[in-house]
N, C-alpha and C positions, 0 to 999 in steps of 0.2 A: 249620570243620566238615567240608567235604570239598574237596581238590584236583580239576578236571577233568584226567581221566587221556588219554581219547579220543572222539569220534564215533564210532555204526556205523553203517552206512551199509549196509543190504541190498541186495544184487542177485540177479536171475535169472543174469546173466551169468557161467558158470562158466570161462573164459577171465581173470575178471578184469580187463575192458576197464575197468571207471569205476577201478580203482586205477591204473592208467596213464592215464587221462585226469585223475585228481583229483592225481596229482604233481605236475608242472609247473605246475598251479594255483593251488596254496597253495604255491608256492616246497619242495616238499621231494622224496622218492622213493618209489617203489615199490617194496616188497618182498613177488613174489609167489611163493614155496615149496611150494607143491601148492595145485592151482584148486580142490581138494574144501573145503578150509580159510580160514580168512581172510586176504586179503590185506591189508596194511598199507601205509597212507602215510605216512610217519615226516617231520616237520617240522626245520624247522633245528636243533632243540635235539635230537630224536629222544626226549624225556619225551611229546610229547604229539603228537596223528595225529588219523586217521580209519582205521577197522577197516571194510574190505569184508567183508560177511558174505553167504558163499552161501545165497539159497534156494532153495526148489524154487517158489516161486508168483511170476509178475509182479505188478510193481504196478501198482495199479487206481485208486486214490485220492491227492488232494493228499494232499504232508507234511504230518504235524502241526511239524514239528520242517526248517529248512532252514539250509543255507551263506548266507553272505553276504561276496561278496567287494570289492575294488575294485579297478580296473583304469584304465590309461590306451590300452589297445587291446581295445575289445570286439570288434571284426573275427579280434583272434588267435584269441578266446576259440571262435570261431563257428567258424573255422579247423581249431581245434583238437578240434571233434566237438562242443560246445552247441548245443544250436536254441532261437532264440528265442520264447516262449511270449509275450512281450507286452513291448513298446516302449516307451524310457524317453519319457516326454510322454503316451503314452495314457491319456485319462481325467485328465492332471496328475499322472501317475507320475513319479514322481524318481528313480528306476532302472530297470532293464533285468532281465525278469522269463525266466530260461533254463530250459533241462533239460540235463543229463548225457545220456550215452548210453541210459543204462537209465532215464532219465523222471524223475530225482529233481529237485525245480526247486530253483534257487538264486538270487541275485539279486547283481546286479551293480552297482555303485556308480561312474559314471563324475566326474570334476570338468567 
């Protein structure tokens, strides 16, 4: 019926910080061409991403819609500009509950 093409992923952040923080994350790159515009994170294959898309409002409310990824160093992840929003074990949580720069949460999957 239909192919997934891309993610977008809104940001307030017109520099385009979470496209450079969401490359290295999902193993691919950032290509950012004018900050007014969308910047793209192009995956291994480069068919299929995530679309930074600028707005003009911050976010205010959880996603309805989030990443999930897994990881054998969540310390990089934290490193690398996440903050953690809630601990894998709290409450009998099975992963590690984060934010991007711009507050988007996504979740971590450790072994």
């Amino acid at each position: 019926m239909a192919k997934f093409l891309e993610l977008a992923l809104d940001t307030a952040d017109p520099r385009s910080t979470v496209a450079e923080f969401w490359a290295p994350v999902v193993g691919g790159r950032a290509v950012v061409n004018d900050p007014r515009f969308p910047a793209d994170v192009l995956g291994e294959t480069e068919q299929q991403g995530i679309c930074v898309c600028p707005v003009p409002e911050p976010k205010t409310v959880k996603n309805r819609v989030h990443v999930d990824v897994r990881t054998d160093d969540l310390d990089a992840l934290v490193a690398h500009g996440a903050a953690v929003l809630r601990a894998k074990g709290d409450g009998g949580l099975r992963w590690t509950v984060l934010a991007d720069p711009d507050g988007n949460e996504f979740c971590a999957f450790t072994d």
